[in-house]
N, C-alpha and C positions, 0 to 999 in steps of 0.2 A: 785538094781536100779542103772542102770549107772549114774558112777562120773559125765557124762560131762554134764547132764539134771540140766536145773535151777532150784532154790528152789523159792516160792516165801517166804516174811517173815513169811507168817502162816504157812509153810510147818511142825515144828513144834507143833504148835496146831494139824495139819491135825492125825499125827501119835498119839500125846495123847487122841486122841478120837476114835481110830481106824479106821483113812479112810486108804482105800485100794487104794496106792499110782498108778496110771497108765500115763502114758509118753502121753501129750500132747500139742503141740505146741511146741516143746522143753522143757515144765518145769514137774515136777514133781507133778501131781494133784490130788486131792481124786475123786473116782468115785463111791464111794460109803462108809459109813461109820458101823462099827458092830452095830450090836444088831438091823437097821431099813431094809437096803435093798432100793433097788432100788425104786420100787413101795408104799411102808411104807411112805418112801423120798418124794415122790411124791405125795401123799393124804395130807399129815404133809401139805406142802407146801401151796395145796388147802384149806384145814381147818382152819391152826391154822396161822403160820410161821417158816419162813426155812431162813438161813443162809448160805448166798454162798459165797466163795472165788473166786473175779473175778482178782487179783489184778496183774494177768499175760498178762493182758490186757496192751496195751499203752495208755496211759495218756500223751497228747499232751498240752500246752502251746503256744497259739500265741501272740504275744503282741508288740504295735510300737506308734510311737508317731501321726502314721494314722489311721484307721479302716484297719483293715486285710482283713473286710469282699469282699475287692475290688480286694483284689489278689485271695481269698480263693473260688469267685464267679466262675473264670476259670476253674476250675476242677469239684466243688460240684455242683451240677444243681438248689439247693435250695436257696429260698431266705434271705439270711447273714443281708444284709443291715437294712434291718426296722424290725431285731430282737431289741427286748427291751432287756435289762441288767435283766438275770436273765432265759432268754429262751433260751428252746430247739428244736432242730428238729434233727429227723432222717432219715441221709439222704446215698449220693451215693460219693464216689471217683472214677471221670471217669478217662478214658485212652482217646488218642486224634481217637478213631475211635468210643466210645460212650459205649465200654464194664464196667462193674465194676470193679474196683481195689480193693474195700474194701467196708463194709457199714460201717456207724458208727454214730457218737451222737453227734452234734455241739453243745456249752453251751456258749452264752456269759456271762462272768462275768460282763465285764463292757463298757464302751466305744470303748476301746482300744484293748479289752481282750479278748481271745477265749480260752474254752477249750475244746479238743476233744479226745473222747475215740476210739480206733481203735483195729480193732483186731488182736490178739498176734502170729498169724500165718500169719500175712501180714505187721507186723512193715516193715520189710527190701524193702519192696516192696513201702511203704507207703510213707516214709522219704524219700528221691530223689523226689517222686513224689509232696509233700506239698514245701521242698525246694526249687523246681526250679521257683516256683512263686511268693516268697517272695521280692519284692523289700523295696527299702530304707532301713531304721533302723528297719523294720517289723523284730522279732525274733520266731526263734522256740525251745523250750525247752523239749524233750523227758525226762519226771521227771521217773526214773527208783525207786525212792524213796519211793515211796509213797505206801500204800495199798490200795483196793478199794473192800469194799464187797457188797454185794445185801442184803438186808433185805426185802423178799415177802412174800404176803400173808397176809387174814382178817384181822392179828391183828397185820402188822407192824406198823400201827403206833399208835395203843396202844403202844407198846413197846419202840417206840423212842420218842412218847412226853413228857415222863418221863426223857430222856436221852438230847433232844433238841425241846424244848417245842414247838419251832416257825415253827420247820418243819411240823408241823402237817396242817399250813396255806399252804403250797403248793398244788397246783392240779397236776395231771398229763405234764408231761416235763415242769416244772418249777423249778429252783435251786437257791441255798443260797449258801452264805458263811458265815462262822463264826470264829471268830481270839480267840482263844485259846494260851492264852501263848506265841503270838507271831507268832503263827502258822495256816495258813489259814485250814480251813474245808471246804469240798465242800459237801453241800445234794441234791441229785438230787432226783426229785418223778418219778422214773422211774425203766425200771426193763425189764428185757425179759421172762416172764411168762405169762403173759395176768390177772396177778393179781396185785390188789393193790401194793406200796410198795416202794423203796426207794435205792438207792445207795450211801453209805459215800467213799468221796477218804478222807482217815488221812496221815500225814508224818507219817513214822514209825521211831521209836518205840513207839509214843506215842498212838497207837492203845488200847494197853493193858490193861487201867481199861474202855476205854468204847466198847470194845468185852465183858470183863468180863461181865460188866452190863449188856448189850444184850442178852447174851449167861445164864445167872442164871436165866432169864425169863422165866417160866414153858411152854410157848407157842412156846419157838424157840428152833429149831435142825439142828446141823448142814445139809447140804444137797451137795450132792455131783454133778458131770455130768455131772452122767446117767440119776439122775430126771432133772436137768436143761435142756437137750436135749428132754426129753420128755413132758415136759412142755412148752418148745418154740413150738415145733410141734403141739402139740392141741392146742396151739395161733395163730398158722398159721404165725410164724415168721422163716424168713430166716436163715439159717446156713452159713456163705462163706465158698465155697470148699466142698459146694455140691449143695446147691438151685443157687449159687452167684457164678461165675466168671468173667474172665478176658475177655468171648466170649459173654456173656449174657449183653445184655442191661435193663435199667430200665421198659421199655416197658414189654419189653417179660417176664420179673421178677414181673408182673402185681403191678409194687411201680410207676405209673404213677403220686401220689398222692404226692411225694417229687418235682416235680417241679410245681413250683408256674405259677400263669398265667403268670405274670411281666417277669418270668425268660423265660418263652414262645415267648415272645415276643419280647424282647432281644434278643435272641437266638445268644446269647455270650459266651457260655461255649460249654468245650470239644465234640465232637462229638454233636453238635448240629442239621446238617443239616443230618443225619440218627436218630437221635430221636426223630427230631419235624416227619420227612415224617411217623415215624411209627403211633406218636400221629396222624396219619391224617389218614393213609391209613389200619393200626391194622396190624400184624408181623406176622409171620408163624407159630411160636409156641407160647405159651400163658401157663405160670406156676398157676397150677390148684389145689385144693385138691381133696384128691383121698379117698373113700369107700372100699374101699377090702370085697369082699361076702367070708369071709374063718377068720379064728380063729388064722391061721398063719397070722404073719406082712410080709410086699412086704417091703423087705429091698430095700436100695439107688443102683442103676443100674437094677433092674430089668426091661424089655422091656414091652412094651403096645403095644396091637394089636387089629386093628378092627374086624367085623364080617369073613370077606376075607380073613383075620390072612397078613393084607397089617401092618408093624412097624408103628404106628402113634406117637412113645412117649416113655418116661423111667421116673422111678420113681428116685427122687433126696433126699428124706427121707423119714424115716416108720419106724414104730414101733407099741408096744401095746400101747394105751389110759388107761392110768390107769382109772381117771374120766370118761370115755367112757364105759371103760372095753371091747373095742372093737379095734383093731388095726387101725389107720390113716396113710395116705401117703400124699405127695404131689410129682409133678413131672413135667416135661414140656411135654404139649400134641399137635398134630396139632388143630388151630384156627379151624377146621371144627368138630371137635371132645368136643370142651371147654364147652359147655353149659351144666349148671348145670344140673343133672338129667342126662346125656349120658351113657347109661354103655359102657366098654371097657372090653377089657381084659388083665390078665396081664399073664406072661410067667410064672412059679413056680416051678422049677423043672420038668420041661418036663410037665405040666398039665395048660391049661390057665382056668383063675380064673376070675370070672366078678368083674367088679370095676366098681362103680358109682361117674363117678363126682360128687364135691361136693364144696360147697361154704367153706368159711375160713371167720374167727378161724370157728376149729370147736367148741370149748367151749365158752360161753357167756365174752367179756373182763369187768374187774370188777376194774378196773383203776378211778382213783377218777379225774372224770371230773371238768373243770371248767365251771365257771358261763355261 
């Protein structure tokens, strides 16, 4: 393993358990662990609960003697402001011409306070971008300190209400803190699986006896990835730097649903005057899920082509469904092509293969709604 890849502090744990260490985002990360496997990883996940090391992720801090949410409104398309202390949204970091910079997870703590998780192959990209709109005494804090793991699946919170009794009052994207020793805890009910479950950021070192706890629970394994990527896919959740870039807009990435009306209406934030005309007039291509008629998966760049064999489109992920037991894609197709039920074709090795659009998730999401 090259010297110059980061560890995070689990790395670790990763090797006492036998994860098979693969280079991602710069850090050194398990993508899968002995004795379960890829698919094993991924059923565990659905059935029981799985244990994931996100903590390579960025972990953001905003905080100032004003609401952040007035600066933080210019780039993020979502509505900041009449977030209550405690809530979540999933949202967009625009560029000034209305592309994605990044997605990520806005939390306000408190009044004053934001935290936001970003991801770990777009910190450098991110930081400039959040700074340049910071005025007054507003602060930003990139905490490199901290760990942050995912706890998904049926029985996480069996598992953590034993560990933190009151998370179990959470519904879906709502978070807590907890002071420990002096030390703040943050529980989010959130997760990228399309299952139940939960995210702890701890200061590190002090992880250590409640991983232990977690981890001696008959119900949780670690899980590496490979199931994490194929468990966001049958959620029908994006990847950045293959569903998500810096060319693609919120529209055309079908997340029309992170801007609120209010912020519609404003239409005060970055590239607003090409996002509202798409909301109005609908984009040329439209990010779809995809059916594959074939036993092989249509890996990310594969081409799509109509009856004519005219390019309509290219897949942007794909893989087996384990829970399916059938291979899923999604990909961006032309608007004349998007309707659920269309079949397509896809390129395969010299052989095109029919593909049926298809709606998203493709699995039922099992996330603990609120009232």
């Amino acid at each position: 393993m090259d010297a110059q890849l980061k560890h995070t502090p689990l790395y670790d744990l990763h090797v006492k358990h036998g994860g098979k260490m693969v280079v991602f985002a710069g850090f050194a990360m398990p993508v899968q662990y002995d004795g379960m496997g890829v698919m094993k990883e991924h059923l565990h996940t659905r059935e029981a609960a799985g244990l994931f090391d996100v903590s390579h992720m960025g972990q953001i801090f905003i905080s100032g003697s004003i609401d952040p949410a007035d600066a933080l409104e210019k780039i993020i398309p979502s509505d900041l402001k009449n977030m209550k202390n405690g809530d979540m949204r999933y949202s967009v970091l625009l560029n000034n011409d209305g592309g994605i910079i990044d997605d990520l997870i806005v939390t306000r703590l408190s009044e004053h306070n934001f935290y936001i998780v970003i991801n770990a192959a777009r910190i450098a990209q991110d930081l400039p971008r959040l700074e340049q709109i910071l005025t007054g005494d507003v602060i930003m804090q990139h905490d490199t300190s901290r760990i942050l793991v995912a706890l998904q699946g049926p029985k996480a919170e069996t598992v953590l209400k034993d560990i933190f009794p009151e998370a179990a009052n959470l519904t879906f994207m709502q978070a807590m803190e907890e002071s420990v020793d002096g030390h703040d805890i943050i529980i989010t009910r959130s997760g990228y699986t399309g299952e139940d479950g939960f995210e702890i950021s701890l200061p590190h070192p002090m992880e250590g006896d409640y991983l232990h706890d977690i981890l001696k629970h008959p119900d949780v394994k670690l899980i590496g990835l490979g199931a994490r990527d194929s468990l966001r896919l049958e959620a029908g959740l994006c990847l950045y730097g293959h569903d998500l870039d810096d060319d693609v807009t919120p529209i055309e990435a079908g997340l029309n649903w992170v801007i609120q009306k209010n912020r519609r209406e404003a239409a005060d934030f970055a590239g607003a005057t090409k996002i509202l005309n798409q909301i109005e007039n609908g984009t040329s291509m439209k990010r779809v899920g995809l059916l594959p008629d074939s036993r092989a998966p249509l890996r990310e760049g594969v081409e799509l082509f109509d009856e004519d064999k005219n390019k309509i489109g290219h897949i942007t992920s794909g893989t087996f469904a384990p829970s399916l037991e059938k291979p899923v894609a999604m990909g961006y197709i032309n608007r004349d092509f998007a309707k659920t039920g269309t079949i397509v074709n896809a390129l395969l090795r010299g052989k095109l293969i029919p593909v049926t659009v298809s709606k998203m998730p493709f699995i039922e999401s099992k996330t603990k709604k609120g009232a």
